[in-house]
C-alpha positions as CSV (number, residue, x, y, z in Angstrom):
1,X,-17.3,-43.9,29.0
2,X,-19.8,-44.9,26.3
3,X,-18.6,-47.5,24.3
4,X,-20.7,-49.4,21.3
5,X,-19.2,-53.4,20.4
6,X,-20.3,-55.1,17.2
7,X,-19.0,-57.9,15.5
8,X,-19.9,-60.2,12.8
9,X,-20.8,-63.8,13.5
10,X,-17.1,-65.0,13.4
11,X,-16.2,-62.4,16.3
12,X,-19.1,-63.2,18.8
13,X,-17.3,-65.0,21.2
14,X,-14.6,-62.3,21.7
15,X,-17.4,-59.6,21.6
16,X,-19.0,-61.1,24.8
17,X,-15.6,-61.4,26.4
18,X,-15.0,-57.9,25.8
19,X,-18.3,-56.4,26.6
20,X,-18.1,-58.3,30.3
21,X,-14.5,-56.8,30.3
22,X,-15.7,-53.3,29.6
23,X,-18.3,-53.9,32.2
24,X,-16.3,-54.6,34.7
25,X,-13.9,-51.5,33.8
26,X,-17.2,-49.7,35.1
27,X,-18.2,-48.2,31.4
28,X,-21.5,-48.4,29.8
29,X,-21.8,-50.8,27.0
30,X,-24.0,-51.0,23.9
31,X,-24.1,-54.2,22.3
32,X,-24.9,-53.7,18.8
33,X,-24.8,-57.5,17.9
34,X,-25.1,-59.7,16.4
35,X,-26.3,-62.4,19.2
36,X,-25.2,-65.8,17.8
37,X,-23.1,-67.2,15.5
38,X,-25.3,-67.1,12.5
39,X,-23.5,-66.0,9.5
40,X,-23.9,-62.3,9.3
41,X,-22.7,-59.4,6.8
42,X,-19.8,-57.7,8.6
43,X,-20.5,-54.3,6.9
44,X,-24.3,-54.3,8.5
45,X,-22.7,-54.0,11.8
46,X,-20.0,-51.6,10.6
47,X,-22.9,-49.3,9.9
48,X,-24.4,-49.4,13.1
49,X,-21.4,-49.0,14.6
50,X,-20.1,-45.8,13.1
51,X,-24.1,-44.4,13.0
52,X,-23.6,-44.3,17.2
53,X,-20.5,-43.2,17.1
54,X,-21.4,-40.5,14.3
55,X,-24.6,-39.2,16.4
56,X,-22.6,-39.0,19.3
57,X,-24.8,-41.8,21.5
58,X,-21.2,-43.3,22.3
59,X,-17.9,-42.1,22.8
60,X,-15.7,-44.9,21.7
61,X,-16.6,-48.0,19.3
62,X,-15.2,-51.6,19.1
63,X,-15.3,-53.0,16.1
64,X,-14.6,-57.0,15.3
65,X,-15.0,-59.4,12.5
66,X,-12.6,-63.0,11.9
67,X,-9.6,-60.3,10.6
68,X,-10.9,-56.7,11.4
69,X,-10.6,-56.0,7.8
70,X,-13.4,-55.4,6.9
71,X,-15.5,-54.0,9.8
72,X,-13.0,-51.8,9.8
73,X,-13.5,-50.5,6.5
74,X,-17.3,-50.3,7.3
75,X,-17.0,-48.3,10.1
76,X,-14.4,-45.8,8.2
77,X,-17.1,-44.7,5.4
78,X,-18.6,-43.0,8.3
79,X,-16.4,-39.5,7.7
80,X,-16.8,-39.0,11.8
81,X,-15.3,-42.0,12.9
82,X,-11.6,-43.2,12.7
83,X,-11.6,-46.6,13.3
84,X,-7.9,-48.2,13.9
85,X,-7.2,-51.8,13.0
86,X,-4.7,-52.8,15.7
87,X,-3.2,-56.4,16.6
88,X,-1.1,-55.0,20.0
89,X,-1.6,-52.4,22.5
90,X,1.3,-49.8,21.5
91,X,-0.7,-49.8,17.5
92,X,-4.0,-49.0,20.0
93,X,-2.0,-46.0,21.6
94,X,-0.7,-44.3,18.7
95,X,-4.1,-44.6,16.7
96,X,-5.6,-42.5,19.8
97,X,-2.4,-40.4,20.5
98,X,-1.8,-39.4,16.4
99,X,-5.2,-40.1,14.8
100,X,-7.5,-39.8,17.7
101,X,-9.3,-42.7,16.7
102,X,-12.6,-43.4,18.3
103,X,-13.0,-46.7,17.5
104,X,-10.6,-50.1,17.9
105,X,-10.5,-53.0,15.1
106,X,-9.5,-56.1,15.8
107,X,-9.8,-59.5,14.3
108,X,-11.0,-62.1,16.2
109,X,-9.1,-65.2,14.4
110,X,-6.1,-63.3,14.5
111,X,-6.2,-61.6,18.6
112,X,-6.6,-63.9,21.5
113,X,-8.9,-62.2,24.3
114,X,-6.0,-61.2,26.5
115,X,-4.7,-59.2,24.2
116,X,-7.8,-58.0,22.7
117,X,-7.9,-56.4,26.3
118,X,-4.5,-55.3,26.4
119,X,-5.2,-53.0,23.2
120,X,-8.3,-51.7,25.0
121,X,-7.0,-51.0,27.5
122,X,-4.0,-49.0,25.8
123,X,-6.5,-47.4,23.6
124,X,-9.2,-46.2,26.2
125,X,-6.1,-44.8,28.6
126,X,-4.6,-43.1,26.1
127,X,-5.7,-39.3,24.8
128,X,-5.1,-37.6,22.2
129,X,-1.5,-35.9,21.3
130,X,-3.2,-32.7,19.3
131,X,-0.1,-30.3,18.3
132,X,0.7,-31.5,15.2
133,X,-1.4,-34.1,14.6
134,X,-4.6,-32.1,14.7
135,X,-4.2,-30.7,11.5
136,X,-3.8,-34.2,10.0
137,X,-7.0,-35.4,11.4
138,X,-9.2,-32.5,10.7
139,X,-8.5,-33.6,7.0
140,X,-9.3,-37.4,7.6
141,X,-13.2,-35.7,8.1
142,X,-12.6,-33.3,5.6
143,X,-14.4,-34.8,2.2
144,X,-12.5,-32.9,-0.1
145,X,-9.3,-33.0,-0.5
């Protein structure tokens, strides 16, 4: 798969954990950034996030900041992406098996990196349900209500 990672600067240590996991897990990464821990705007990198995952260069986004908060609420203006704020793997299967999310939130101050990877890897393994739920998400991308 094609998955994107950006953080903010309080998340750059668990972004580089995750991106080596991913790695490893044979999928192709794009690291968005940021590169250090400089103090960086969150909502910059929830942008470029959801504008890869909105044009369709990747398949799947991770999105982390010190709580997830607000990445997450970055990445969610983009009307194609459903990003999922999730602190344990069965909240990362049930945002992809009801709300086909495409991308994971998680907060870095608040998830340690083995569990960070334990709700990847419940998200990327899981598909999504359709039936009823398809219906619900057509309207999450549908601007008026």
């Amino acid at each position: 798969m094609r998955i994107a990672i950006a953080s903010d600067h309080a998340a750059v240590d668990l972004k580089a954990d995750l991106r080596e996991y991913l790695i490893e897990l044979g999928h192709e990464v794009a690291d968005l950034g940021p590169e250090t821990d400089e103090r960086v705007d969150y909502p910059d990198y929830g942008y470029k996030l959801a504008s890869v995952i909105s044009d369709g260069t990747a398949d799947f986004g991770v999105a982390l900041c010190g709580s997830g908060i607000g990445i997450s609420i970055a990445v969610n203006r983009a009307p194609d992406c459903r990003c999922a704020l999730v602190s344990e793997p069965l909240s990362a299967a049930l945002a992809r098996e009801h709300n086909d999310a495409n991308v994971i939130a998680m907060g870095a101050r608040l998830t340690g990196p083995d569990m960070a990877k334990a709700c990847l890897d419940a998200f990327l393994t899981t598909e999504f349900g359709g039936g009823r739920h398809a219906g619900r998400v057509e309207k999450l991308s549908n601007s008026s209500h």
